[in-house]
N, C-alpha and C positions, 0 to 999 in steps of 0.2 A: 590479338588480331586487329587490323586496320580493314578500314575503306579504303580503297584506290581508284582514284576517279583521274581518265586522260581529258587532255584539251591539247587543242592547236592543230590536229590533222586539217587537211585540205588538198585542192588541188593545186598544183605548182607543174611548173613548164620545169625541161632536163636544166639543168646547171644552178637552178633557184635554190633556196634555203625555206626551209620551216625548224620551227622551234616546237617540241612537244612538250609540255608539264602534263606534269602526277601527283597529284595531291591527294595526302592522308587525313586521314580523320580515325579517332580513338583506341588512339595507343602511340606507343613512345616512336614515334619512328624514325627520332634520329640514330638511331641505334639496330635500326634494320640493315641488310644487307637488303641494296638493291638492282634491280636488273629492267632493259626495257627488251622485249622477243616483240620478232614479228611472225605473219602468217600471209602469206599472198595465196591464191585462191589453188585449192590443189596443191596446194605443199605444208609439207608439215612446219610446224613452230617451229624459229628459230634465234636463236639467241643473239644478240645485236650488238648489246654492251652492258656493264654491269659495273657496279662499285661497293666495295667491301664495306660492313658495314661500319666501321670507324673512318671512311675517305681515304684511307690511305692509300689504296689502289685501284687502280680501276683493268679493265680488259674489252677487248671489241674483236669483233666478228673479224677474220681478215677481207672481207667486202666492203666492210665500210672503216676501216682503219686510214684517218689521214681524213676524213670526211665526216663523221659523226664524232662529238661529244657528249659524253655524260656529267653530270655535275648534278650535286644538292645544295638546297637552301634550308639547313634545319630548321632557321625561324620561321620559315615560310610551313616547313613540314612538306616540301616538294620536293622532286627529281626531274631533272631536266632531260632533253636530248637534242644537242643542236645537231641539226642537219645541214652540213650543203653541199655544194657538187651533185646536186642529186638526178638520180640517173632512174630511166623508167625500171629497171628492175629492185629499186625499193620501192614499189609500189606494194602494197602490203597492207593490213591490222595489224596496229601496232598498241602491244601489251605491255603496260605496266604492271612487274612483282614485286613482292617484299615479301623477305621473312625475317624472324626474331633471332634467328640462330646464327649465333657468331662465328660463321668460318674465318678459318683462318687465310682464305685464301677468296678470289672473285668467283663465286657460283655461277658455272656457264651453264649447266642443267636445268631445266624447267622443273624438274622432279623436285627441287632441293626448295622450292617458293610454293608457299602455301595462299597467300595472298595475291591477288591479281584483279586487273581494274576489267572493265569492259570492251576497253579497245577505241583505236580512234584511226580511221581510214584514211590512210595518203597515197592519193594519187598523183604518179608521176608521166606527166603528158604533155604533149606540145596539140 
């Protein structure tokens, strides 16, 4: 099991960019499978983008395909999400998962992540 702590939400105007990290603490988590969901208010969690857990593949919502990036920094033990084009409807919590279980494939289910950070609120606004 890991800690999952987000950073980098905030408020940005439509077309701006933010960058989210996720940083782990105790446990191997280069070797996790990971994914970042969001949640805007009155809608249920939804999955954003995700990355296998050996890198080799990644997957994204079709909403933000062509506009969000996912990438890790194992030395770091982070997960990134670059954002940009952003538009008010990713306005959202945005959750960092991980789990230990090696699919063989990009986990788009929230069922399949045991681990999850706290969340970190982006507001998207002019």
């Amino acid at each position: 099991q890991v800690h999952l702590e987000e950073s980098g939400g905030g408020l940005v105007q439509p077309g701006g960019s933010l960058r989210l990290s996720c940083t782990a603490s105790g446990g191997f988590f280069e070797n996790y499978a990971k994914a970042w969901f969001r949640q805007a208010p009155g809608k249920d969690r939804e999955f954003v983008a995700g990355i296998k857990y050996n890198g080799q593949s990644t997957d994204y919502a079709d909403s933000v395909k062509g506009r969000f990036t996912i990438s890790r920094d194992n030395a770091k033990n982070t997960v990134y999400l670059q954002m940009n084009s952003l538009e008010p409807l990713d306005t959202a919590v945005y959750f960092c998962a991980a789990d230990a279980a090696t699919y063989s494939f990009v986990a788009t289910s929230a069922r399949l992540y045991r681990n999850w950070g706290s969340g970190t609120q982006v507001t998207v606004s002019s």
